[in-house]
N, CA and C atoms as an extended XYZ file, in Angstrom:
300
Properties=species:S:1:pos:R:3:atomname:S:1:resname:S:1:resid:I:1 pbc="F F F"
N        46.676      106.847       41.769 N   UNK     1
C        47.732      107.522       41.050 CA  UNK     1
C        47.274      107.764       39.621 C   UNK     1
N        47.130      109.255       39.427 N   UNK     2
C        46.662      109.044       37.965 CA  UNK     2
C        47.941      109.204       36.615 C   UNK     2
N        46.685      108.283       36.017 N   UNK     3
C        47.837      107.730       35.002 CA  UNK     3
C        48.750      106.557       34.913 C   UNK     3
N        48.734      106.110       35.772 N   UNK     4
C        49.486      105.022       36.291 CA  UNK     4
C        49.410      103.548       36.266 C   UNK     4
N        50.257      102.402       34.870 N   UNK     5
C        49.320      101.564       34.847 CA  UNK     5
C        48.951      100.789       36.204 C   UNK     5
N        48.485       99.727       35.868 N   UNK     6
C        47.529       99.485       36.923 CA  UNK     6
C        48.650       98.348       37.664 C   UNK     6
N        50.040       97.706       37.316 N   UNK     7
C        50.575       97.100       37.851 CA  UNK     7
C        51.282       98.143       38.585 C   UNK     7
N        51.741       99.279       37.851 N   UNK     8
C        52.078      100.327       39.013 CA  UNK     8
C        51.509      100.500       40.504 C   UNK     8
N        50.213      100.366       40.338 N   UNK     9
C        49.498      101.038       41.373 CA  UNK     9
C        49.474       99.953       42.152 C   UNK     9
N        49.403       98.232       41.878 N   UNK    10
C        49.418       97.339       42.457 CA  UNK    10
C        50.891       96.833       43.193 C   UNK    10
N        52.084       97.149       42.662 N   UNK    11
C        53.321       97.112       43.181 CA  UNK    11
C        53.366       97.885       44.445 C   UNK    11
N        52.981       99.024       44.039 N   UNK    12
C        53.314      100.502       45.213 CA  UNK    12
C        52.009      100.029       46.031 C   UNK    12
N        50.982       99.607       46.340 N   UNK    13
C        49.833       99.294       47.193 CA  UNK    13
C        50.672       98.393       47.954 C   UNK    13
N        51.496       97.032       47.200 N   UNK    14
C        52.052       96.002       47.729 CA  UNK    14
C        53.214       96.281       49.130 C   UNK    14
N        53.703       97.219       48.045 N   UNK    15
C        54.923       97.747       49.128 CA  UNK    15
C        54.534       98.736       50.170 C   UNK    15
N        53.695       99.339       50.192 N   UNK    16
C        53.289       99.886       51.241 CA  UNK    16
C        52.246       99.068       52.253 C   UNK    16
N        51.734       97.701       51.935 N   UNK    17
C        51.345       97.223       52.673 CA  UNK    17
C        52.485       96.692       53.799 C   UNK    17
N        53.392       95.784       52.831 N   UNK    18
C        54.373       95.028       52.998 CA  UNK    18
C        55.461       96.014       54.213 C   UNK    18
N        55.744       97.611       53.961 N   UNK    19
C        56.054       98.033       54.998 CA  UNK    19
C        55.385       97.964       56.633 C   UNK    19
N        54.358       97.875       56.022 N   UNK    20
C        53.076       98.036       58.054 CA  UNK    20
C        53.442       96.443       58.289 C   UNK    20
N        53.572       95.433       57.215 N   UNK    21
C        53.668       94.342       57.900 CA  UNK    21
C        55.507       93.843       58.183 C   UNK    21
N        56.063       94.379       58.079 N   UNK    22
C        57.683       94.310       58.431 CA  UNK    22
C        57.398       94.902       59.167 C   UNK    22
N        57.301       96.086       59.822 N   UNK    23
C        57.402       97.325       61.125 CA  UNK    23
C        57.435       95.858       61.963 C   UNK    23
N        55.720       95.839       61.822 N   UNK    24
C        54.944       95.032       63.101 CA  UNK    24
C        55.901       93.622       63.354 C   UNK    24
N        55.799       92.887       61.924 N   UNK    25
C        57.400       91.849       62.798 CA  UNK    25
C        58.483       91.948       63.037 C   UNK    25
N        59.020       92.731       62.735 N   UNK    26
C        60.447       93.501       63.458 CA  UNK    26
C        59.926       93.667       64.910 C   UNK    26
N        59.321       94.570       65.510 N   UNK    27
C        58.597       95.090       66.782 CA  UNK    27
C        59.099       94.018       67.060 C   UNK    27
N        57.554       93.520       66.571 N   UNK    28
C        57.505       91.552       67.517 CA  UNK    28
C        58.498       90.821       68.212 C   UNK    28
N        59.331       90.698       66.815 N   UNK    29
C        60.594       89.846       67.376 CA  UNK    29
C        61.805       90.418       67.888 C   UNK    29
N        61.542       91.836       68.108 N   UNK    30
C        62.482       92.610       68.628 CA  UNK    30
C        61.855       92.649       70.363 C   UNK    30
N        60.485       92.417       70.697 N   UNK    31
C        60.253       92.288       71.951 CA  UNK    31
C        60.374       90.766       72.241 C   UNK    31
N        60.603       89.928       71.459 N   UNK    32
C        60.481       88.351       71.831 CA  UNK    32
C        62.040       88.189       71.768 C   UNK    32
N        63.171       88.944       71.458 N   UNK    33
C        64.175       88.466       72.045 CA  UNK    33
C        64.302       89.503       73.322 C   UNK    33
N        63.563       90.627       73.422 N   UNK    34
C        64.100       91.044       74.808 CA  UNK    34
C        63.309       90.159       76.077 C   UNK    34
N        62.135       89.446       75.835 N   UNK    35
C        61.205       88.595       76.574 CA  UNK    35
C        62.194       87.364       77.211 C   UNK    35
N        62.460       86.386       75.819 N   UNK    36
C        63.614       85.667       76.319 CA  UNK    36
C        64.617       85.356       76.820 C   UNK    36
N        65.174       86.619       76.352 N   UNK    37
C        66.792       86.752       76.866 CA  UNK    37
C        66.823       87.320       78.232 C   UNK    37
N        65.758       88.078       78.693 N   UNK    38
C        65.968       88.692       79.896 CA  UNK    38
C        66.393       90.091       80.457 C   UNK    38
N        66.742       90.649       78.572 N   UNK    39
C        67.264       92.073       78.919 CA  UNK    39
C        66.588       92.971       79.298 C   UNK    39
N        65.646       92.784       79.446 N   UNK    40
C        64.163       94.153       79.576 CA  UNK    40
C        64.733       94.905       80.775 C   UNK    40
N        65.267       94.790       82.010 N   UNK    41
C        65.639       95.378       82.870 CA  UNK    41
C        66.976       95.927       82.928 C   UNK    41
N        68.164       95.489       81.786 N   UNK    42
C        68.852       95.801       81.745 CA  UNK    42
C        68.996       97.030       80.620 C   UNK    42
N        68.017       96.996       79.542 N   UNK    43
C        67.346       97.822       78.387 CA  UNK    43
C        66.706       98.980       79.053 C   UNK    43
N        65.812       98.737       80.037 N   UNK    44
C        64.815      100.109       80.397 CA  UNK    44
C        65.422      100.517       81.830 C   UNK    44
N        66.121       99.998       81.945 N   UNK    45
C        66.369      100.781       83.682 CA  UNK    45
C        67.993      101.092       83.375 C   UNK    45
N        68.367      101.268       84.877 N   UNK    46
C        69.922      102.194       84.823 CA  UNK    46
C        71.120      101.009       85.306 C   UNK    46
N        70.825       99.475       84.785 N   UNK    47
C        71.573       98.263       85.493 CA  UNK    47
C        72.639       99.078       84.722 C   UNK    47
N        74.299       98.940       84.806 N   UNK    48
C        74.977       98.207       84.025 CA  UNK    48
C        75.671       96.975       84.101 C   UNK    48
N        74.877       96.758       83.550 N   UNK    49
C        75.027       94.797       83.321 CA  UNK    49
C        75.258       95.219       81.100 C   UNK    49
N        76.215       94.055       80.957 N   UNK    50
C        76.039       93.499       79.366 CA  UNK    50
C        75.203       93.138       79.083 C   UNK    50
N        74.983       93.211       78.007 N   UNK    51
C        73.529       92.660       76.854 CA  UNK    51
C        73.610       91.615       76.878 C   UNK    51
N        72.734       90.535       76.507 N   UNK    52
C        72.842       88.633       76.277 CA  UNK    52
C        73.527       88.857       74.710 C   UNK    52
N        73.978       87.982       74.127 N   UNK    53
C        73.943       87.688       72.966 CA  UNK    53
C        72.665       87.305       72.522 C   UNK    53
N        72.021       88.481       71.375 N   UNK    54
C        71.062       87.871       70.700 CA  UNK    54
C        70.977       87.137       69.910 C   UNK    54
N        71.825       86.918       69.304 N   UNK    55
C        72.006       85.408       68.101 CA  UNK    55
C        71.492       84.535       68.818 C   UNK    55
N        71.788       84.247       70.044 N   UNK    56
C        71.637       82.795       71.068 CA  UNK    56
C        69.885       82.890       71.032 C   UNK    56
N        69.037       83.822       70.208 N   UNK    57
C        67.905       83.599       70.422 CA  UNK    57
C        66.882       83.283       69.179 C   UNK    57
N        66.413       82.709       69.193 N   UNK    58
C        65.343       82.165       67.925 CA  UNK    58
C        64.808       83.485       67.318 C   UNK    58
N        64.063       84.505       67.644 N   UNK    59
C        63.338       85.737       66.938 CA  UNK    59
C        64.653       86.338       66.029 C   UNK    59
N        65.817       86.308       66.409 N   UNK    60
C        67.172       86.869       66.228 CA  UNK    60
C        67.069       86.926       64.737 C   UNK    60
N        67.145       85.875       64.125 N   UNK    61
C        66.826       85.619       62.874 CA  UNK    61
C        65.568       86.211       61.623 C   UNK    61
N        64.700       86.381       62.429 N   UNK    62
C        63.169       87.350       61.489 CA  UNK    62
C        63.234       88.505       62.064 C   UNK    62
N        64.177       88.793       63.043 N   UNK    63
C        64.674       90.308       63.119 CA  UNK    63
C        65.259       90.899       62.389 C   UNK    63
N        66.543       90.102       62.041 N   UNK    64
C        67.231       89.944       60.785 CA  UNK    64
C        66.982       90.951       59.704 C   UNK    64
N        66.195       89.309       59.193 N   UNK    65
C        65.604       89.161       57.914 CA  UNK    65
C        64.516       90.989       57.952 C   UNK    65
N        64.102       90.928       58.820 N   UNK    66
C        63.274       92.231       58.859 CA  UNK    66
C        63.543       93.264       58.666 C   UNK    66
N        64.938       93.291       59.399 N   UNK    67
C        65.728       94.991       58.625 CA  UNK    67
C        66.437       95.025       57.225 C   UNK    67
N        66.768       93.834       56.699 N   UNK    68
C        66.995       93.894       55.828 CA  UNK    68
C        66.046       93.661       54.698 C   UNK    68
N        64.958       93.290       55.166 N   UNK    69
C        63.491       93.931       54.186 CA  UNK    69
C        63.056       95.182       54.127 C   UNK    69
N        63.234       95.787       55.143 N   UNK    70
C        62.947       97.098       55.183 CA  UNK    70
C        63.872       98.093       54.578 C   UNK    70
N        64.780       97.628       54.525 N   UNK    71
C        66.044       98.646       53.863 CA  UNK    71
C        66.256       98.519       52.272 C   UNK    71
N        65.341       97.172       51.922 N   UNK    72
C        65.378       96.858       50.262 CA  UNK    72
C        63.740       98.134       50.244 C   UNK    72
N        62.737       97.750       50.790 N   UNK    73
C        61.681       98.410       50.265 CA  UNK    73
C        61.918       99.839       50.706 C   UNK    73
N        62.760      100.320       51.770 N   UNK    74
C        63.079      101.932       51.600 CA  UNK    74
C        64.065      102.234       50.000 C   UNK    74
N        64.884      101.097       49.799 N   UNK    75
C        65.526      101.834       48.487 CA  UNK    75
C        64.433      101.733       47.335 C   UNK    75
N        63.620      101.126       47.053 N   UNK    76
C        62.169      100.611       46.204 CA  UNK    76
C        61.779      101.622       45.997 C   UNK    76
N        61.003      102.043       47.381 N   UNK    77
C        60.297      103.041       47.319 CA  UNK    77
C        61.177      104.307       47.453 C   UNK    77
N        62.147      104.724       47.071 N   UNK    78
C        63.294      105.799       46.973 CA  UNK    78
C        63.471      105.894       45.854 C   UNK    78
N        63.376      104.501       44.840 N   UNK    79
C        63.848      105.033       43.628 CA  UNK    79
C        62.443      105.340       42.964 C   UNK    79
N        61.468      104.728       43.410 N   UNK    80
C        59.851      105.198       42.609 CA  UNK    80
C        59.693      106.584       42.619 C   UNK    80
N        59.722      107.056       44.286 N   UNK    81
C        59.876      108.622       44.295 CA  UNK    81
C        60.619      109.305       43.390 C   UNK    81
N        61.784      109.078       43.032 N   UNK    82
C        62.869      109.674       41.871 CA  UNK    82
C        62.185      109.245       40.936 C   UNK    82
N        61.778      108.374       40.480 N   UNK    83
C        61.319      107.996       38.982 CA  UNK    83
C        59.917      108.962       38.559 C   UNK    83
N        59.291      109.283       39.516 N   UNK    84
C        58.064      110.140       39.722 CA  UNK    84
C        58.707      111.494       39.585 C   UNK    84
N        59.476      111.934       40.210 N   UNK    85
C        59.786      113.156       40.133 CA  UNK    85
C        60.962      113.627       38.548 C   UNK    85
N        61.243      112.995       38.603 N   UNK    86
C        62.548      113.052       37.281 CA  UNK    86
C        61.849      112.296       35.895 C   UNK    86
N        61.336      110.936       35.683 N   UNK    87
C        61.098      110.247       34.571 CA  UNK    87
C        60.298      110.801       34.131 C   UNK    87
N        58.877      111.026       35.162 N   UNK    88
C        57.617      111.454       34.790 CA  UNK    88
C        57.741      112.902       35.024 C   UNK    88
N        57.885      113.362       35.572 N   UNK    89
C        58.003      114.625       36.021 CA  UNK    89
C        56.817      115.503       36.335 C   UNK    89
N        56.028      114.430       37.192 N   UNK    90
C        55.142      114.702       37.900 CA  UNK    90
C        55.043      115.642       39.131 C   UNK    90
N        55.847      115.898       39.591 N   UNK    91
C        56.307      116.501       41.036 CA  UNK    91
C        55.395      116.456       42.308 C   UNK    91
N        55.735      114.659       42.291 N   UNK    92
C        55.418      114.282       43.326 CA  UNK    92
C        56.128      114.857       44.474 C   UNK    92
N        57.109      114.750       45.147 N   UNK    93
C        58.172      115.191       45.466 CA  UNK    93
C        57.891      116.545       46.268 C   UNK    93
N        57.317      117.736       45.232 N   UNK    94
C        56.416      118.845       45.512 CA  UNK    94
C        55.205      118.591       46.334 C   UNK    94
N        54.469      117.573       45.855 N   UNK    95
C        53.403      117.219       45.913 CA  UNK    95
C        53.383      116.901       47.913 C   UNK    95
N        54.670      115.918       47.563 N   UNK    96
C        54.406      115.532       48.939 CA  UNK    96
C        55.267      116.509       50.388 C   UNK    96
N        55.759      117.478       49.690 N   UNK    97
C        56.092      118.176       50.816 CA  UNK    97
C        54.763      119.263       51.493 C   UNK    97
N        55.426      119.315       52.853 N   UNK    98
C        54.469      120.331       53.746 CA  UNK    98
C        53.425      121.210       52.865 C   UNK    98
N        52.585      121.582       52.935 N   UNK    99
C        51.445      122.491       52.579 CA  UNK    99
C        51.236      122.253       50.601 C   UNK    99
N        52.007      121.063       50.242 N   UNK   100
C        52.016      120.900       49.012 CA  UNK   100
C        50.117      120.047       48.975 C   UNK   100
C-alpha cells in the first residue's frame, strides 16, 4: 500500500490473514457439529426429520465465536475501505472495482 505507515500495512495483512483463518474454523466446526449430531442426512438429502439442537454440541461454541469474528473484521475492514476512499481519497474503491 503506498504510502501507508507500516502499522497500517501490518493491521490490514493481520486481518486479512485472520479472515482465511476464521472461514477455515467456522467450516470446521460447522462440519464437526454436523459429524456429531448426526444431521448430515437430514441436511443433504430430502428426510423431513428436525434438526438436533446444536448447542447440545461442543464445536457449537467456536462456531459461535466464529461468526461473530467475522462480522467484527467485515465491519474493520468496511470502515478501512471508507477511510481509503473518503479520508485519503485515494480511490481505492475505484481501484477495486471490475476493470479498475
Amino acid at each position: 500500500m503506498d504510502g501507508s505507515p507500516l502499522w497500517q500495512e501490518r493491521v490490514a495483512r493481520a486481518v486479512h490473514i485472520a479472515f482465511y483463518v476464521i472461514v477455515v474454523g467456522v467450516i470446521a466446526s460447522g462440519i464437526g457439529m454436523i459429524v456429531l449430531s448426526g444431521a448430515g442426512p437430514v441436511i443433504f438429502s430430502a428426510q423431513a426429520e428436525a434438526l438436533p439442537n446444536f448447542a447440545n454440541y461442543p464445536p457449537r461454541g467456536p462456531h459461535g465465536l466464529g461468526a461473530l469474528l467475522l462480522l467484527a473484521l467485515l465491519a474493520i475492514h468496511i470502515g478501512a475501505a471508507l477511510y481509503h476512499q473518503f479520508a485519503r481519497g485515494d480511490g481505492l474503491l475505484r481501484r477495486m472495482w471490475y476493470g479498475g
